[in-house]
C-alpha positions in Angstrom: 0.0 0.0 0.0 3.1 2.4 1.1 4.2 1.8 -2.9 0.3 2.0 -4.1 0.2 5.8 -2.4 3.4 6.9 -3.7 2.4 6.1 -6.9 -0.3 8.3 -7.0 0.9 10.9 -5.2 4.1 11.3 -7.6 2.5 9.9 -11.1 1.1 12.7 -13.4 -0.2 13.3 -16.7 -1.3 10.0 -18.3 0.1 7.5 -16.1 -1.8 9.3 -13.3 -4.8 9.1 -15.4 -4.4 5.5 -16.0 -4.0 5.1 -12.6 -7.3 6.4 -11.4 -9.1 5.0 -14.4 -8.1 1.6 -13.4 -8.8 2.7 -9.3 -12.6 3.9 -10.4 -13.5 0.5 -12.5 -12.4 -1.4 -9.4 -14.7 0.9 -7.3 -17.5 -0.1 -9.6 -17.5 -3.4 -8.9 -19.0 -2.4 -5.4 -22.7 -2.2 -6.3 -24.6 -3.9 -7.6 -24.9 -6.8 -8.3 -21.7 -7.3 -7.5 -21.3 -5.9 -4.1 -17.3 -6.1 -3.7 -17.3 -3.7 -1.3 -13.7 -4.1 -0.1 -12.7 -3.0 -3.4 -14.3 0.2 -2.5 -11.7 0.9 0.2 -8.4 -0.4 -1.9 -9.6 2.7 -4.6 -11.0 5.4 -2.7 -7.7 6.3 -1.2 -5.9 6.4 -4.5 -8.2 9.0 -5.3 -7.4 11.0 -2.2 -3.8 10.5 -2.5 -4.0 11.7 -6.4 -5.1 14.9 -5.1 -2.3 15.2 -1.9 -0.2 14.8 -5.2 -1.7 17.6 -7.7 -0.6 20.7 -8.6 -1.9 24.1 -7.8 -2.5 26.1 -10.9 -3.9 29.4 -10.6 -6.3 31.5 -12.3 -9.5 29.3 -14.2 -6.8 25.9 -14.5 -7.5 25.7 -10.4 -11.0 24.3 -11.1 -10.5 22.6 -14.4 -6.9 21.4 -14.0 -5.3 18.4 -12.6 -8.0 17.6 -10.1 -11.0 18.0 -11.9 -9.0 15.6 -14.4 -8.1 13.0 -11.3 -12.2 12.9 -10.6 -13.2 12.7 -14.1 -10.8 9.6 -14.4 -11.7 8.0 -11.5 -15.7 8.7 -12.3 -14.8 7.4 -16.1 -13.8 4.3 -14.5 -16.4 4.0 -12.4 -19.3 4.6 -14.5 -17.5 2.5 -17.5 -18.2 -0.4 -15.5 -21.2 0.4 -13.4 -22.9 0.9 -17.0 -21.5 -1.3 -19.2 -25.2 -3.2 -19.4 -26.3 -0.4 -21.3 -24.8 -1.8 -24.3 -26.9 -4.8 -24.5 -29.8 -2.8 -25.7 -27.6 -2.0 -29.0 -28.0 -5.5 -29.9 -31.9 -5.3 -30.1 -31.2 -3.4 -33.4 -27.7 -4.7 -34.7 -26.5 -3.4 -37.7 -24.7 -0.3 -37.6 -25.3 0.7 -34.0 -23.5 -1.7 -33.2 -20.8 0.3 -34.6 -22.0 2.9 -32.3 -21.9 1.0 -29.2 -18.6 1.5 -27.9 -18.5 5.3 -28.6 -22.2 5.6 -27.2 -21.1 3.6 -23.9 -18.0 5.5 -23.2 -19.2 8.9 -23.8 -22.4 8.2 -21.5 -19.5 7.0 -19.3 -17.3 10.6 -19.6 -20.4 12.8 -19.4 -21.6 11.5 -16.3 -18.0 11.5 -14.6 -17.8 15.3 -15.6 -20.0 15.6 -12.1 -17.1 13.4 -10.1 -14.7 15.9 -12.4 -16.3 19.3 -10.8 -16.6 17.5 -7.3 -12.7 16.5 -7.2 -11.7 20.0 -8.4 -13.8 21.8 -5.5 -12.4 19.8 -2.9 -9.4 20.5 -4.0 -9.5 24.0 -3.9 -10.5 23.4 0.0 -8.4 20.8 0.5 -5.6 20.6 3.5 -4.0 17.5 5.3 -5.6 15.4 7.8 -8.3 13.8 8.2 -10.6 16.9 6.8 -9.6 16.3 3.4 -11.9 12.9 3.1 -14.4 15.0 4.7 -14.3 17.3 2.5 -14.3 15.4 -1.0 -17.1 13.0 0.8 -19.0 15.9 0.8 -18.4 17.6 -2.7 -18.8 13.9 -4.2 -22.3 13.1 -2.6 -23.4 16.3 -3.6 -22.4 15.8 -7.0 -24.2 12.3 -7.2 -27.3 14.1 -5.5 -27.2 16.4 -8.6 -26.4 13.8 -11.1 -29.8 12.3 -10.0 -31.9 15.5 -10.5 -30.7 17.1 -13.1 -31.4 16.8 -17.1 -34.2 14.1 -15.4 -31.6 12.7 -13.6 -30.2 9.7 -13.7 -29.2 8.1 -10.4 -28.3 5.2 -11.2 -25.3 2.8 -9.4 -25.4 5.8 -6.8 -22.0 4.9 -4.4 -24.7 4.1 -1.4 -25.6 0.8 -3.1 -22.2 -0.5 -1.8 -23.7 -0.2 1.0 -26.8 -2.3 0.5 -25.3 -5.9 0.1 -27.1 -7.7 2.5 -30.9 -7.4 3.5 -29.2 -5.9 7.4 -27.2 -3.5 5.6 -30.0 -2.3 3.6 -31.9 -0.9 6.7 -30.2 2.2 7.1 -31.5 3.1 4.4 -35.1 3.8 5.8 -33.1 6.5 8.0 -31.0 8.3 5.5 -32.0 6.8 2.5 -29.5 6.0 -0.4 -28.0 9.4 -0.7 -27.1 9.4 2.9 -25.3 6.4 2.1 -23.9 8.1 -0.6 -22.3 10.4 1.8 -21.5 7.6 4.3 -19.8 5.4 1.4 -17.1 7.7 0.4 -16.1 9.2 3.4 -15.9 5.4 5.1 -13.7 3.7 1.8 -11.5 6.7 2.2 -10.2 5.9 5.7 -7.1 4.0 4.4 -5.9 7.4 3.0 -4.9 7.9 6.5 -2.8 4.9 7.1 -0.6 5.5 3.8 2.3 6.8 3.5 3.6 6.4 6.4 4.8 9.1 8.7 5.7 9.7 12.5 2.3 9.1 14.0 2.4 5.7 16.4 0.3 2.8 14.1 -2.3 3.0 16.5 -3.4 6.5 15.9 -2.9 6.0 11.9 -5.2 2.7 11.4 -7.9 4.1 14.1 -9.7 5.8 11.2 -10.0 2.7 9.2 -11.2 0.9 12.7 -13.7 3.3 13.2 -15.1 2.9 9.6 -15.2 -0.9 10.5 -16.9 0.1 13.2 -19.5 2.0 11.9 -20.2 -0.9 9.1 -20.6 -3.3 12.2 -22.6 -0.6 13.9 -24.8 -0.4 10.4 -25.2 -4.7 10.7 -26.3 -4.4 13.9 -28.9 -1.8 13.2 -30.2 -3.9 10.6 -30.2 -7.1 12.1 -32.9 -5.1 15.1 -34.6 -4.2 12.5 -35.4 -6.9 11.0 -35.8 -8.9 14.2 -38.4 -6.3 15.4 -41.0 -5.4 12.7 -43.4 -8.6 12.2 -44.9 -8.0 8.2 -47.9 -9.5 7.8 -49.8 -10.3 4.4 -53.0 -8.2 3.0 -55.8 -10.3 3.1 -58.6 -7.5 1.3 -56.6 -8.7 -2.5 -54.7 -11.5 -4.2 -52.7 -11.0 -7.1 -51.4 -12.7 -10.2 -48.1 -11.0 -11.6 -47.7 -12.6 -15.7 -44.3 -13.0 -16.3 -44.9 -13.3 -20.2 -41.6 -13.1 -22.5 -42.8 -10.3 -25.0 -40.1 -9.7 -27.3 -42.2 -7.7 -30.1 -42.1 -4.7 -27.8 -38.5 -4.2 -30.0 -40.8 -3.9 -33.1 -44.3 -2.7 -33.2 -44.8 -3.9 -37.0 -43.9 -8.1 -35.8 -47.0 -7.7 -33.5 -49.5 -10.5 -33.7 -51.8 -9.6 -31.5 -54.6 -11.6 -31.8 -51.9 -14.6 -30.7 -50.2 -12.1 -28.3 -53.8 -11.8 -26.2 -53.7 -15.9 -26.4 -50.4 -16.2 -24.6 -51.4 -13.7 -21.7 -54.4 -15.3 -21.5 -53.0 -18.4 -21.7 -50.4 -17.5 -18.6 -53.2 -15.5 -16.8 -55.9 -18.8 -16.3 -53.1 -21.3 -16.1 -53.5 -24.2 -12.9 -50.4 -23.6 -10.4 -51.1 -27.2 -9.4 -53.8 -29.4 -8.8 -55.6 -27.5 -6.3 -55.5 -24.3 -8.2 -58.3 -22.6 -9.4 -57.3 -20.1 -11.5 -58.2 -16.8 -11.8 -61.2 -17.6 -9.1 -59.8 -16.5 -6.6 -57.5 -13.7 -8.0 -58.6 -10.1 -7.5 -55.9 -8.5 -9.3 -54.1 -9.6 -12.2 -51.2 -7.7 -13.3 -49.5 -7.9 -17.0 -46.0 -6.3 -16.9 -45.1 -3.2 -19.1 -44.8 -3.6 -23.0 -47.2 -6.8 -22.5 -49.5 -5.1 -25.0 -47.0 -3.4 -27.2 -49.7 -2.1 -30.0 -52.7 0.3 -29.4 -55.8 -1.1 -28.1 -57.9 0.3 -31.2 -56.0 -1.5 -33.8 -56.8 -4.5 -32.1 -60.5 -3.9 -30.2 -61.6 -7.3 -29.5 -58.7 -7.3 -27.0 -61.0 -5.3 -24.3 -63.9 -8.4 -25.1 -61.5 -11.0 -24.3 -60.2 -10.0 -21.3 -63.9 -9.1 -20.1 -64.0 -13.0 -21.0 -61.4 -14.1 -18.8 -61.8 -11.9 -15.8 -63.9 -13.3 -12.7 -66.4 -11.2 -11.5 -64.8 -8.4 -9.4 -61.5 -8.7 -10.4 -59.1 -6.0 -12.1 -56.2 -6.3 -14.7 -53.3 -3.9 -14.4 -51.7 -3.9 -17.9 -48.8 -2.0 -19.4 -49.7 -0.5 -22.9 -49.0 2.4 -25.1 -51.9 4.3 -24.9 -52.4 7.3 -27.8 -53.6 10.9 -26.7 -55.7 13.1 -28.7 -56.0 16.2 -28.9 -59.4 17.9 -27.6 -58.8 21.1 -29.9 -58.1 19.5 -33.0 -54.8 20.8 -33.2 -53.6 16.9 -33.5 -52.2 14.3 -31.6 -49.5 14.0 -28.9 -47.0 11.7 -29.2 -48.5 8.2 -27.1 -47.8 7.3 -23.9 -46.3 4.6 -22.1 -49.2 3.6 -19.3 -50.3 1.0 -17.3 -54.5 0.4 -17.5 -56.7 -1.0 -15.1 -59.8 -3.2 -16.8 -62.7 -4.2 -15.0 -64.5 -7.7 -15.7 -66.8 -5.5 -18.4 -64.0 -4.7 -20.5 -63.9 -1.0 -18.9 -60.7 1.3 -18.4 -61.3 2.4 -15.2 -58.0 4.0 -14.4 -54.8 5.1 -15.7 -51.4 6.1 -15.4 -49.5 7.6 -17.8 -45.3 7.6 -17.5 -44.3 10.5 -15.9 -40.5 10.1 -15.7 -39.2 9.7 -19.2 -35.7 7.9 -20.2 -33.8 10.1 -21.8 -32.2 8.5 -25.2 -34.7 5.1 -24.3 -37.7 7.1 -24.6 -37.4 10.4 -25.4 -34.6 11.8 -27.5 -32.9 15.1 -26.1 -32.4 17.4 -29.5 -34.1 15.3 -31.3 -33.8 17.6 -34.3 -30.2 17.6 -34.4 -29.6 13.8 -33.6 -32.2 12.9 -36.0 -30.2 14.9 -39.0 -28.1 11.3 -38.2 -30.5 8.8 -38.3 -30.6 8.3 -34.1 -33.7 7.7 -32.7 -34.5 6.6 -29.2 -34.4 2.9 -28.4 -38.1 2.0 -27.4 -40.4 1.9 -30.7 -42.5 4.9 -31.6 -40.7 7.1 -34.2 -42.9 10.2 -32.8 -41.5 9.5 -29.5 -42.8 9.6 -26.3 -45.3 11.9 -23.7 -44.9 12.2 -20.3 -47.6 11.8 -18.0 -48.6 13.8 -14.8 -46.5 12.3 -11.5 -49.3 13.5 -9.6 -51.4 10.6 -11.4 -49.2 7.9 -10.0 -51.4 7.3 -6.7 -54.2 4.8 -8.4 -57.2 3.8 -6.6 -57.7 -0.3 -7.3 -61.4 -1.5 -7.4 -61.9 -3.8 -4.4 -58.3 -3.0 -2.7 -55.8 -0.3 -1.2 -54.3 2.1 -3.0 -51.3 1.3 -5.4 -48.1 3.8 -5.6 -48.0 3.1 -10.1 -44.2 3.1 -11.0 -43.1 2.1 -14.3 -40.0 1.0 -15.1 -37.2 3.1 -14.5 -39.6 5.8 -12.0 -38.5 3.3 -9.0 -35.2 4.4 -9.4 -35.9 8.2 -8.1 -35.1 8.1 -4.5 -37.5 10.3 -2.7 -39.1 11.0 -5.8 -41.8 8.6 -5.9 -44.9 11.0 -5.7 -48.1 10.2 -3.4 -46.2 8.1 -0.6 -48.5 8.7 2.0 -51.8 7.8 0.2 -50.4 4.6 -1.1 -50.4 1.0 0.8 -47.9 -0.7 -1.1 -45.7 0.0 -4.6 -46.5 -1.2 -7.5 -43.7 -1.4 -10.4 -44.4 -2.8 -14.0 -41.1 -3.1 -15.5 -39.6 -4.1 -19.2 -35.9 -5.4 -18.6 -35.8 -7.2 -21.7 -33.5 -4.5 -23.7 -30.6 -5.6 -21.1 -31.1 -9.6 -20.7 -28.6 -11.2 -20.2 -26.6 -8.6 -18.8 -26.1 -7.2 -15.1 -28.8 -4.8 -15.8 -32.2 -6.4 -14.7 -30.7 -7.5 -11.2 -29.4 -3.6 -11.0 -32.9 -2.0 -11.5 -34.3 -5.0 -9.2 -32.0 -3.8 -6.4 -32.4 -0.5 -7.0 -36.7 -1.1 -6.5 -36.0 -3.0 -3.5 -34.1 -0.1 -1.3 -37.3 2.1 -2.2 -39.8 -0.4 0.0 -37.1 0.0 2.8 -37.0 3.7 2.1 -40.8 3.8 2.2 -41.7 1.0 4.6 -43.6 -0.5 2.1 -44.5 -3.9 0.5 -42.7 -3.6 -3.2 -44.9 -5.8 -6.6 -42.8 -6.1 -9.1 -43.8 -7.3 -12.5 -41.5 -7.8 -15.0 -41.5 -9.1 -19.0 -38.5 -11.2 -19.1 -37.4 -11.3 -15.2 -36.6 -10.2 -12.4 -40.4 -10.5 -11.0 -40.6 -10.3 -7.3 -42.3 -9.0 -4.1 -41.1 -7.6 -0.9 -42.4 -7.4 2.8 -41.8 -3.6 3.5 -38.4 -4.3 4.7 -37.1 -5.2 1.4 -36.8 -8.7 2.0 -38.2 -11.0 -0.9 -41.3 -12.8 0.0 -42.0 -14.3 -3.5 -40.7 -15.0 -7.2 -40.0 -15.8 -10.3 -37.0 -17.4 -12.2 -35.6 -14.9 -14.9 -36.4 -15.8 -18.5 -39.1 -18.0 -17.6 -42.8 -17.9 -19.1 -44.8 -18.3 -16.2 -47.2 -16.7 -13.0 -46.8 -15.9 -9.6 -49.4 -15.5 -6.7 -49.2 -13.2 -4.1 -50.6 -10.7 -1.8 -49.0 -7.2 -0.3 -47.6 -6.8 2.5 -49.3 -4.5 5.2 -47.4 -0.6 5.3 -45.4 -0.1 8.2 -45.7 3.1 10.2 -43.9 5.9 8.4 -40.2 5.7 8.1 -37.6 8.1 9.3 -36.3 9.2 5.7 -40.2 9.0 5.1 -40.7 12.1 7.2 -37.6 13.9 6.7 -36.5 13.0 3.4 -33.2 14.4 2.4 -32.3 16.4 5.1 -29.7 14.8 7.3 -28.1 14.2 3.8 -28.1 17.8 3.0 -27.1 19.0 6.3 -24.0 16.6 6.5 -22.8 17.6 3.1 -23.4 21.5 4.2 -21.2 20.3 7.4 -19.0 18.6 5.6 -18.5 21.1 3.0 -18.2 24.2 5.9 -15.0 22.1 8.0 -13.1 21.6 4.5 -13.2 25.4 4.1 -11.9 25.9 7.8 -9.5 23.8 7.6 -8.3 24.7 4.5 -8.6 28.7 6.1 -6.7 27.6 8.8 -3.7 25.8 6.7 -3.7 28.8 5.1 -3.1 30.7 7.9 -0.4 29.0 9.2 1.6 28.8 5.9 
């Protein structure tokens, strides 16, 4: 380690850059679904000791020199391999964006790590010897990730507080500071063994104690969870029972190799199949939920659809189905471009609710200057050459005939941290998902983890349907009560959990987070006043 921090402190230019490239792709192995969190703390120093090593430039090259470029590295690294599932979806297509993958990839990659590029070169400019300096680029680096995920729609994926979410006991602390207090918690823990290396005159006792305490408070964290889980009992909802229809669709790529007529038959098929002997169906089902894309063509084109499923429903019960739905409008000024929405049908055929996507992907289904991309031939990756709208958030709370109501997340809208909409009128989360862009990649297990921290967040039961895997459900603590093999055709039965009483990060959201960052921020500028000073 004494030859791994003399490296970085003394390497510049591009071995330095190397260096931290190499130090952030080892740091992203420690989310998920990989969860290497020791690798964590073997880069996160490197990182630190980059910057003990930089130079000082002045004038504008203080904020965009040296450190901003030790970040960037280190966040291309990271980000290179937290997101390298992306590139699956270029296979859907083939042909010549396949071409386009690599470029595509690792220029998402660089953009992203321009926020870890801005964070580094802050701290920096704050930054003083000690153990204040890991405070201090803790602090500018969860900020940055907090703005990566709100900005431009955000995009918070692979946030560093997953590292901290390995296990189902590490994963409570989540539903008191959420996953961007782990975010802050993360850094500032992995960077302890900047402390130990090089070594200098302090007694070996005083230089591991940081990296003692950080065990510490990961033990501390285990403990916490363990009591948690020990002490809430989650007990099933008995008012509904649901189906979840794990049904393959693979014509969601292609609108035009729809059959729908034989589509409706599989569903159908999955929908009324015997579990075993003793099954009965859908008799006893109140609520059968098909998966987003499951209908990928417009009702109209195919009408009898509505007739069939009137058909096959038992009296009282609902479907929950994820379709593209087309909007027109009222002033005859033409339509919007369709929506991506999930449908509730009663036994007569009737839409009695909706919920229209609020929370758009940008590039998968809507395309940011779309003029300009479109001058060379890109369009976004889920079908519908018009794109896509998005809906109202405030829609997402959907009363369900016969049952509690339903937090409706589709897709990627689990992802948001905080940002889920009508928490307190809803009983449980509801999440129709379409994965199958990424199969057989580490993509669908990352979106499935990233669902299951938002029932701990919330304390409440997580439904997850999903077309090709990972379908699933969750007590309220996260834990997974029920599901499905990936890449199987098949059903699963199951009733919510009952909502726990409010959370702490339900009450107070992102404020501890924000607070410690402010804290954090505040002691790297005294310090830094203070080295000053005595220089």
């Amino acid at each position: 380690m004494t030859w791994l921090a003399e490296t970085a402190m003394l390497s510049q230019g591009w071995r330095r850059f190397l260096l931290l490239l190499a130090a952030g792709g080892l740091a992203g192995l420690s989310v998920p679904p990989f969860f290497l969190l020791p690798l964590l703390f073997l880069a996160m120093p490197v990182w630190v000791w980059a910057l003990d090593g930089a130079e000082r430039p002045k004038g504008w090259r203080r904020l965009f020199g040296p450190a901003f470029a030790i970040g960037f590295a280190f966040g291309w690294g990271y980000f290179l391999v937290a997101f390298h599932w992306l590139a699956a979806a270029f296979f859907v297509d083939g042909g010549w964006v396949l071409a386009a993958m690599p470029v595509a990839i690792a220029a998402l990659a660089a953009l992203i790590a321009l926020f870890w590029g801005l964070a580094s070169a802050l701290a920096h400019l704050f930054w003083s010897h000690g153990w204040t300096r890991i405070l201090t680029l803790s602090a500018w680096l969860a900020a940055a990730e907090f703005l990566r995920g709100h900005v431009f729609t955000g995009f918070p994926f692979d946030l560093l507080g997953y590292s901290l979410t390995g296990t189902d006991a590490m994963m409570q602390l989540a539903s008191v500071i959420g996953v961007y207090g782990l975010t802050f918690l993360a850094p500032l823990l992995a960077m302890s063994p900047a402390l130990i290396w090089p070594p200098d005159d302090r007694p070996w006792s005083r230089r591991l104690a940081p990296l003692f305490l950080a065990l510490l408070v990961i033990a501390a964290q285990l403990g916490y969870g363990w009591n948690r889980l020990a002490g809430n009992i989650s007990t099933e909802r008995q008012d509904m029972a649901m189906r979840l229809v794990q049904p393959l669709v693979y014509e969601h790529a292609d609108f035009g190799n729809v059959d729908p007529v034989a589509l409706v038959d599989r569903l159908i098929m999955l929908s009324d199949m015997r579990m075993d002997p003793a099954d009965q169906g859908l008799a006893d089902i109140t609520h059968l939920v098909w998966p987003e894309s499951s209908l990928p063509f417009f009702l109209e084109t195919y009408p009898e659809a509505l007739a069939r499923i009137a058909r096959m429903l038992p009296e009282g019960a609902t479907l929950l189905a994820g379709v593209p739905r087309r909007p027109y409008a009222l002033d005859g000024g033409g339509a919007r471009p369709p929506y991506n929405s999930v449908l509730a049908i009663n036994g007569d055929g009737e839409v009695v609710a909706s919920y229209d996507k609020a929370h758009l992907v940008p590039f998968g289904e809507y395309l940011p200057f779309a003029e300009f991309f479109a001058q060379m031939g890109v369009t976004q990756f889920v079908p519908g050459a018009e794109g896509w709208s998005a809906g109202d958030v405030k829609r997402r709370l959907m009363g369900l005939p016969g049952a509690p109501a339903a937090l409706i997340l589709v897709c990627y809208e689990i992802i948001f941290s905080g940002d889920l909409g009508d928490v307190e009128g809803a009983q449980f989360l509801l999440n129709l998902t379409n994965d199958a862009w990424f199969d057989a990649s580490i993509g669908p297990a990352q979106h499935a983890h990233h669902a299951r921290l938002r029932a701990v967040e919330e304390g409440m039961s997580l439904v997850r349907a999903a077309n090709t895997g990972l379908t699933f459900a969750t007590d309220p603590l996260g834990r997974i009560t029920a599901q499905l093999p990936p890449g199987e055709m098949a059903a699963l039965d199951l009733r919510p959990h009952q909502k726990l009483p409010a959370t702490t990060f339900a009450q107070i959201r992102h404020w501890p987070f924000l607070i410690a960052v402010l804290a954090g921020i505040f002691v790297g500028f005294i310090a830094s006043r203070r080295r000053r000073f005595r220089g």
